[in-house]
N, C-alpha and C positions, 0 to 999 in steps of 0.2 A: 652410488649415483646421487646427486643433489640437485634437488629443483628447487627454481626460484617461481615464486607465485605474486604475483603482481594484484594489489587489491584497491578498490577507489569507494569513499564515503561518499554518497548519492543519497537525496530524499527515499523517504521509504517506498518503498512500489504502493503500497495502502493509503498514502495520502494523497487528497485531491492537491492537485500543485496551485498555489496560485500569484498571478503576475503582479510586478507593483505598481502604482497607481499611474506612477508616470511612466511606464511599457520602457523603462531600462532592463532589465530583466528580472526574473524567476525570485521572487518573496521569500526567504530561508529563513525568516525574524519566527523562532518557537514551534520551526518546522522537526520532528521527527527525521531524525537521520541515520541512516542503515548501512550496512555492507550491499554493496551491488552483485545483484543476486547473479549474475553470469562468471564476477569475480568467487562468489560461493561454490559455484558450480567449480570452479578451477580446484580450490583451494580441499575439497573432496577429494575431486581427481588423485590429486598429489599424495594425499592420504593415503587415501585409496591402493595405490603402485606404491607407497611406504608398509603398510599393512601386509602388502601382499611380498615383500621382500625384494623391491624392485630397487628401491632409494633410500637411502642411511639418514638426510637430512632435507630438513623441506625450510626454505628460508620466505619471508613476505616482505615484499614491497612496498609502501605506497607514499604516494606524493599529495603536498597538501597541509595546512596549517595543524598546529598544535592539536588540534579535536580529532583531527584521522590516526591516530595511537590508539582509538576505541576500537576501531574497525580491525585495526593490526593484532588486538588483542582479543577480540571474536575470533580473527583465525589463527592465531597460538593455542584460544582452548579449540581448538576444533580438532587438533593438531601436528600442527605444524610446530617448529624448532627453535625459532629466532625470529626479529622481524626487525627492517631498517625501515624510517621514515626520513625522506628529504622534505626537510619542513620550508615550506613560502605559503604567506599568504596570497601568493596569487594564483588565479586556475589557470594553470598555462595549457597551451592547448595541444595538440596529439603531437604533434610534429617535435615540440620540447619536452613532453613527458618520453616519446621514443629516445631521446636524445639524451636525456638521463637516464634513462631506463640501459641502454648500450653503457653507460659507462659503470653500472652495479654491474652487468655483465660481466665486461672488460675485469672486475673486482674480484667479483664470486667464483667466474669462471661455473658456470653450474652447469650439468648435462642435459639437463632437459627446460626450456623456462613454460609456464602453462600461463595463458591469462582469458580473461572473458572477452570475446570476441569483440562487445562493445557496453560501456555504459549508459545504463536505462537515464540518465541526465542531457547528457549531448551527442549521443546516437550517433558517434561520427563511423564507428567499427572501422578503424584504420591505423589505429597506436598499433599493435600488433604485425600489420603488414611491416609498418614503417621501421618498425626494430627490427625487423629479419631485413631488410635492407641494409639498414644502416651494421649489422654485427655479420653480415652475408651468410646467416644461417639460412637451413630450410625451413619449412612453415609448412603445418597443416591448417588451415581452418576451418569453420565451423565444424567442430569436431563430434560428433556422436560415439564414437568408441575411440579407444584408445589400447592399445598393445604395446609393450616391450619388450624387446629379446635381443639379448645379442649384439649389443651398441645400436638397435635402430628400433625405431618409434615407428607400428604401421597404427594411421589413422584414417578411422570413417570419416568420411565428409561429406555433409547435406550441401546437394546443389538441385540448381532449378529442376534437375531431372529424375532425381532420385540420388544416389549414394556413390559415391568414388572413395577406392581405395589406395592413399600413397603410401610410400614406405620411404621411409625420412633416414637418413643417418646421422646419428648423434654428436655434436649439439643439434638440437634442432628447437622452434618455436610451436606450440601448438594454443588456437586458440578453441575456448569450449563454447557448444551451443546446448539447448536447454535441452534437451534427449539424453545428452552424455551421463547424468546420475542425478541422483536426490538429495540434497545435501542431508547431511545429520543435523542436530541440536546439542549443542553444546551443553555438558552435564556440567555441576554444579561445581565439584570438584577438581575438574577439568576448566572451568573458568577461575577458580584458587590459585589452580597451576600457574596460570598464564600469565598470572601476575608478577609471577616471579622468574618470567623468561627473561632472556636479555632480546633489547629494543634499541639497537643504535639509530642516533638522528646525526644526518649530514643535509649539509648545505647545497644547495646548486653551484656554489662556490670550491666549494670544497670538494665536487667531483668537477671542476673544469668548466663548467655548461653555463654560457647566460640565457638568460631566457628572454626571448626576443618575438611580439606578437608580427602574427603575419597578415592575422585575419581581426575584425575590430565588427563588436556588438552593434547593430543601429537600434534595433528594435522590437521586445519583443509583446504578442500580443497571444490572448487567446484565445483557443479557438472560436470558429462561431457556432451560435448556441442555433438544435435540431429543431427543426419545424415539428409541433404534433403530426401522427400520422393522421390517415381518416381512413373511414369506410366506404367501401363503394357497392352499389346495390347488382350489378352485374359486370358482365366481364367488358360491355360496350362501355361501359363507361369506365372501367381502369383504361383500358386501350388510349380510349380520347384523352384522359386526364394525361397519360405517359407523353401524347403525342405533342397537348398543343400545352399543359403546363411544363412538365416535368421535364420535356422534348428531347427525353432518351432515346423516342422508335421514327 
């Protein structure tokens, strides 16, 4: 079996993020930049079902200028097998990364593709749906367990209510939520390795795809900053404060 694992360069979770001055958007000028911890989460998974004897090869994804090879090369040593980057400097958005994303597909032909449900940057959680449309596979999402057996993928899935369980046949899409495992740390060795993986880069040209916005930035701003709280000397007067400041009751 071979999976493809799909992985995106995102500020680190640890840094405070901050906006630029003229509120076009998000400051990246000497920011820390990481692998997006939900694409980590994927990129275990795969291991994981490799380890266990499920998958011969684990291939990585990602889209994105020249500096997303860092992120490709975090998940080779983690390990995974191989890893393409289609290189643009532009952030194109869900609807064109699905659109690429369907034509590695259409390439790899892989049995199983794993990706993180959504990226801790622009929180759209929808690349995922959109490539099981666009490639008309099945889809588990927000996945907390995962099983293989027998050409089909049964996955846990966290929904408002508690837990549902599909059973997918293969190919199939599955996206990871933060239950599903723990990632490892890459040993030192094992980052040696990774160096010396092969890393094809292709163009949005060169699978077909132009990339075309649908949606356009106005402005971004941030949040507004918390009032102190206060104390209050009995319960008559939280009541009052909630009723006639706060005018939650």
């Amino acid at each position: 079996m071979k999976i493809l694992v799909t992985v995106k360069r995102v500020i680190d979770y640890n840094v405070k993020v901050r906006v630029k001055t003229d509120n076009t958007d998000v400051d990246l000028a000497n920011v820390k930049m990481a692998l997006n911890p939900f694409c980590e989460i994927a990129v275990e998974e795969a291991v994981r079902l490799k380890e266990a004897g499920k998958a011969e090869e684990i291939v990585i994804v990602s889209i994105g200028p020249k500096a997303c090879q860092e992120q490709i090369r975090t998940a080779l040593a983690l390990g995974a097998d191989r890893g393409i980057q289609i290189e643009t400097d532009e952030l194109p958005e869900s609807l064109n990364v699905a659109k690429l994303l369907s034509k590695v597909v259409e390439e790899e032909q892989p049995d199983l593709v794993i990706m993180g449900k959504q990226a801790i940057d622009s929180d759209n959680n929808q690349t995922g749906q959109m490539l099981a449309a666009l490639t008309d596979m099945p889809q588990g999402t927000f996945a907390s367990e995962v099983k293989v057996e027998d050409a089909k993928a049964v996955v846990t899935r966290e929904v408002d209510g508690g837990l549902q369980t599909v059973e997918l046949k293969l190919p199939a899409i599955v996206t990871t939520d933060l239950r599903l495992n723990e990632p490892r740390y890459a040993s030192l060795p094992n980052i040696m390795k990774a160096k010396r993986k092969p890393l094809a880069i292709k163009s949005p040209a060169d699978l077909g795809v132009e990339l075309k916005s649908h949606t356009k930035l106005l402005k971004v701003t941030p949040p507004a900053e918390r009032a102190a709280g206060i104390r209050v000397s009995s319960v008559d007067e939280l009541i009052e404060k909630l009723q006639n400041e706060a005018k939650v009751i």
